[in-house]
N, C-alpha and C positions, 0 to 999 in steps of 0.2 A: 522710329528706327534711327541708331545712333549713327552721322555719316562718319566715314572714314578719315582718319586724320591726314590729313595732305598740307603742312604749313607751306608759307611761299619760299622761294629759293630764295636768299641774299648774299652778298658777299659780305662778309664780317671783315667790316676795318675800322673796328672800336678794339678796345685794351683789350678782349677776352671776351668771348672764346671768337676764336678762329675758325675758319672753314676747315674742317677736317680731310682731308686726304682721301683721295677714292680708294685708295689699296685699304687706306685702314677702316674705312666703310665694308669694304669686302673684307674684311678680314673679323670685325663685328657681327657678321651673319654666319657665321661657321657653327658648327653646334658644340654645345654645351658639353664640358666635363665636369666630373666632382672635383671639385676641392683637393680632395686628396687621390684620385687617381692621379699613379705613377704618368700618365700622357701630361699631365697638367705640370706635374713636378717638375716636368722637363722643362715646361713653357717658363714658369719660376726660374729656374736654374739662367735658363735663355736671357730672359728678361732682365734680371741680374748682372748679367755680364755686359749686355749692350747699355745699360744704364751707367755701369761706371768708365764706359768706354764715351759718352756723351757727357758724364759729368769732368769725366778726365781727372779720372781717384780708380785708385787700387784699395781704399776702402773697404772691407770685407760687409762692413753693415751699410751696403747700398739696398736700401729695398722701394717699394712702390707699397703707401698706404693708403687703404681704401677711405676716400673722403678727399676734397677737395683742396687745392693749395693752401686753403685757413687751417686744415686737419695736420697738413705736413706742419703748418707754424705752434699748431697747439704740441705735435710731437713732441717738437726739440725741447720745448717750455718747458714741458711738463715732465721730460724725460731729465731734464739736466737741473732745473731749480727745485732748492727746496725752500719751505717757510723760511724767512730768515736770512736769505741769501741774498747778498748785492747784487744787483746786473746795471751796466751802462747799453743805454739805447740810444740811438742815434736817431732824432727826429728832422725828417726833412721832406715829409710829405704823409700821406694817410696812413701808410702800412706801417712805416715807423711807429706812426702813432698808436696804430694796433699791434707790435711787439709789445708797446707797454701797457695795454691793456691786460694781454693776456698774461705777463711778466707779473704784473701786481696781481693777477687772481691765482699765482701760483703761491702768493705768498711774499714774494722778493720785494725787498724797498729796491727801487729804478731810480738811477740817475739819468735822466735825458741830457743829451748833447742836441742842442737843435742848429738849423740853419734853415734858411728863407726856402719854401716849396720853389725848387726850379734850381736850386744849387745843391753842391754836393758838401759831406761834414768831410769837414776839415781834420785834417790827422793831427794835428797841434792843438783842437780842441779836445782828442781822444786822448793823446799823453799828459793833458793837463785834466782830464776824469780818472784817468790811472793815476795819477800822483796824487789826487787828493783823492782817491779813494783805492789804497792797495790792496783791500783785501775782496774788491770784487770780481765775483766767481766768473763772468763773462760779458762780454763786449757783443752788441748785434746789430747789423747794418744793413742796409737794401745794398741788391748790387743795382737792381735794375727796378727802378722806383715806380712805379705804373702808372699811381696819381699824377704822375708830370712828366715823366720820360729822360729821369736823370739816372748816366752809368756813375755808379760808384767807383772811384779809383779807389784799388785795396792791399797793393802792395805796399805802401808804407805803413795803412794802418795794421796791417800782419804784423809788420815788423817790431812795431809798438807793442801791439797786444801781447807778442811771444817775447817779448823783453819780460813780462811778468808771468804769474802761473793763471790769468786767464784766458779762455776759452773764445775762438772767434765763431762768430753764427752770422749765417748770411740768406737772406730773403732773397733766393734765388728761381721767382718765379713765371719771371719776366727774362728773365737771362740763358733759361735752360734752352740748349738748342739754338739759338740767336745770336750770341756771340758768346767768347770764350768763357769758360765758367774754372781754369784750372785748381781743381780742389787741393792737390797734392803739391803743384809747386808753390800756392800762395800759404800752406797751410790751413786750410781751413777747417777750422773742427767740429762744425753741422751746418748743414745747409738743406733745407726746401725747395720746394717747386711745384707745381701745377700740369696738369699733359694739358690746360683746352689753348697755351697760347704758340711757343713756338713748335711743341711736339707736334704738331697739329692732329688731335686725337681729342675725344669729348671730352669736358670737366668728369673725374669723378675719381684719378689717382694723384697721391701725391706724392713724386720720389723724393726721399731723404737719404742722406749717406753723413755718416760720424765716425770722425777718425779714431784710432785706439786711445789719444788722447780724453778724447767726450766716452766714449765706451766705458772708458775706467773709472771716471767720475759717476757717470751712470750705475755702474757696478758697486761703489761705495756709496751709495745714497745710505741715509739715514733711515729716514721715512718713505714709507710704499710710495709710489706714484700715484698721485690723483686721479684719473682717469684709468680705468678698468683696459675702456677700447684701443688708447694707445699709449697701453703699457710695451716699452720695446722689450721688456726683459722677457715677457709671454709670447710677443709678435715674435721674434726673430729664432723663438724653438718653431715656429713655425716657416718660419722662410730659409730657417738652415738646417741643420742635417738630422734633428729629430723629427721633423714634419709633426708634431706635434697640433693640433684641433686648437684654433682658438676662433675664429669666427667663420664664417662662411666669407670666402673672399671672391669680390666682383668677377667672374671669370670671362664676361665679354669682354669688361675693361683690362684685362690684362692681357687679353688678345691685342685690344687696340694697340694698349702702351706698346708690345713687342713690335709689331709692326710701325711702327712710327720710330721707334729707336733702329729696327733693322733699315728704313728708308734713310735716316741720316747715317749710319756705317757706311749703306753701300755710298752714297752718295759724298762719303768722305767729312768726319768732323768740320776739319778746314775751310773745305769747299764751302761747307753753309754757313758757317759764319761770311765767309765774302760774298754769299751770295745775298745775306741778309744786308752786309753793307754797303753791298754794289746799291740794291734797291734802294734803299733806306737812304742814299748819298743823293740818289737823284728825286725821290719826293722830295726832299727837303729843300735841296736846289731851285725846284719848280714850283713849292710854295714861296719860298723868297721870291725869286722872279717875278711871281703875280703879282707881289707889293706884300705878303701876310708876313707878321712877325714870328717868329718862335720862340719860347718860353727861354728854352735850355742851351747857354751858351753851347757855340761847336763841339769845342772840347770835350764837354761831357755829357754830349746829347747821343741816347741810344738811336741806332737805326731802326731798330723792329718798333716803336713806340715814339710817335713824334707829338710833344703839345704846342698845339698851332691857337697865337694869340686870336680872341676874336676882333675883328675892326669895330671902330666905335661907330652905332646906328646901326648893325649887323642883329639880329632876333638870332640867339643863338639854337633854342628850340627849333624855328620856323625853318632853318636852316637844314638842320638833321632832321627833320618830318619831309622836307621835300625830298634829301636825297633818299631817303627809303623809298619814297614815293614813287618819286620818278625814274629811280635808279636801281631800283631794290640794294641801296646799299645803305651799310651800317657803318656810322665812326661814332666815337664816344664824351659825353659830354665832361664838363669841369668836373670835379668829387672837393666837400672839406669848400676852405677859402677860395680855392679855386674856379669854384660851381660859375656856371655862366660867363667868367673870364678866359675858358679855352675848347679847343676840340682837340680829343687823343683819336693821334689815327693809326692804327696797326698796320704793320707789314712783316707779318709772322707766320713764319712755317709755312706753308703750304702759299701761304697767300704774298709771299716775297717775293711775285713777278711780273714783268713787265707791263701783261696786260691790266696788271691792278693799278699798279703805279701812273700807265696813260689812261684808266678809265676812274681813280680820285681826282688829278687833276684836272679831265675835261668836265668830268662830272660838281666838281667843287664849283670852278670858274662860271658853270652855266648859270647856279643856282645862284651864287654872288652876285651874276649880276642881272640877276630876276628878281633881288634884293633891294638895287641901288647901289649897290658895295663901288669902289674906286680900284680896280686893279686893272693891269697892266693883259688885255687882251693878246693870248696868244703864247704870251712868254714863256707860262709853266712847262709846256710841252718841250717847246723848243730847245728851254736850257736841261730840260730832263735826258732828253734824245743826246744832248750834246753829251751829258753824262757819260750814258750808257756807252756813244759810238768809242770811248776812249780805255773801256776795260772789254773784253769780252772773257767770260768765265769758264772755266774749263769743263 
């Protein structure tokens, strides 16, 4: 007899996925509609709206595609490059580096623009990839780099980019729901994302949204789109007002997404960004204090994703085995160059509160120094609490 599946409870505070939300737990057990009942339509319609009210785009081709935040990357790829085509990629950590993977299986010669995992590309090396290459069809950059936990500043390279007639794309999977994402005042002409990290809802959609800008390029392609599954010229008779058959689409998962974008409406866009950087301000605070380094200067270090240096004679494995252990808790290890040089620790969506924030720090501190580790007994908490006592969030 096959036993019952019963995994252990953990707190997820690695890059992804996140603990998921009780309401969107409850809102994944509802029962099932088709595809194309009108109830479901609605949920679509729903879903749509709260999505570019969290992307913060008027966007009309905001949708959610079934497949997971690589799916949202192969979209845009594949939906905007054709053989032949330039693109400039911006490498500065793993996912960059998988834009240009998927950029070269589309066909396109890629010029990478790189900078050291842990810092951010520089806009002066962007206008100096546009001038010596004018006639490339698009520019794409992480906003929120996951391999390392660097925000991307992107209002100057907007401004670059929209000096010429290319296209800005932004790997925005890490960013969705965690801090601003503004689509419409930066310009941005496609962007991705993922629901398992700040949505806090399972892996298994990916919202995209492309401005009339990408749409029309889209619309003059040449050559069909490579991929059958996401082709948007097919999806989007489906998600807009032909309702058009093209695949059978996740219908739990799009219960999930709804619920998890109606949680950040009601709860106020605004609000959760500060409430990701209220948190987010004081782990960081309280990992310095104990003596640990972090990867990403202040300036461009995101809140919902921190990489914390490992100390030297620290077993970085041994480390992360105990706290699941003893903690049932999750953080995430190096990826690429970085492998065994840091721990990413998530404080996303659902999981951007207090009690997380005082239960990695006491829980980190224990295990350090069950280790040997040399830090500063006591402190994490203390400067954390100090944090917090100085904003209280609406």
């Amino acid at each position: 007899m096959v036993a019952e599946l019963l995994p252990p409870e953990r707190v997820l505070m690695g890059p992804g996925p996140s603990n998921v939300h009780p309401h969107v737990l409850r809102a994944m057990s509802t029962p099932l509609l088709g595809h194309l009942d009108p109830a479901f339509l609605t949920i679509m319609n729903e879903t749509m709206d709260l999505l570019r009210k969290v992307y913060q785009t008027e966007n009309k081709l905001t949708i959610a595609m079934s497949g997971t935040g690589s799916a949202g990357m192969e979209t845009v790829f594949v939906n905007l490059v054709e053989p032949g085509d330039k693109v400039i990629v911006g490498v500065n950590g793993l996912f960059g580096t998988r834009m240009v993977d998927v950029a070269e299986r589309c066909g396109a010669t890629v010029v990478q623009i790189s900078a050291p995992w842990g810092e951010i590309i520089e806009p002066q090396k962007v206008k100096e990839a546009l001038d010596s290459h004018p006639d490339a069809k698009l520019v794409a950059v992480v906003h929120a780099e996951t391999s390392t936990g660097v925000r991307q500043p992107l209002e100057k390279i907007s401004e670059i980019v929209h000096n010429t007639d290319a296209l800005l794309v932004c790997d925005m999977v890490t960013s969705l729901g965690g801090c601003p994402t503004e689509i419409d005042k930066l310009k941005i002409d496609a962007a991705y994302s993922g629901t398992q990290k700040c949505l806090s809802a399972p892996p298994g959609l990916a919202p995209v949204t492309m401005s009339d800008r990408a749409v029309e390029v889209m619309n003059n392609r040449k050559s069909k789109v490579q991929s059958w599954y996401l082709d948007l010229s097919m999806i989007v008779s489906y998600w807009g007002e032909e309702r058009s058959y093209h695949h059978t689409a996740p219908i739990t998962m799009a219960y999930s997404l709804r619920e998890s974008l109606r949680l950040i409406v009601n709860e106020g866009v605004e609000n959760v960004y500060a409430r990701h950087a209220l948190y987010g301000e004081a782990l960081q605070q309280g990992l310095e204090a104990m003596g640990l380094k972090l990867l990403v200067n202040k300036e461009h270090r995101l809140h919902q994703l921190t990489s914390v240096c490992i100390p030297e004679g620290v077993n970085d494995a041994k480390v992360r085995s105990r706290l699941l252990e003893k903690y049932d808790l999750e953080i995430g290890g190096g990826l690429g160059e970085l492998k065994g040089k840091v721990w990413r620790i998530g404080l996303m969506g659902y999981n951007a509160r207090q009690q997380n924030v005082t239960l990695m720090l006491s829980a980190l501190e224990d295990i350090l120094l069950e280790e040997g580790a040399s830090i500063e007994q006591g402190a994490a908490l203390s400067k954390a609490n100090e944090v917090l006592k100085k904003c209280v969030l609406v």
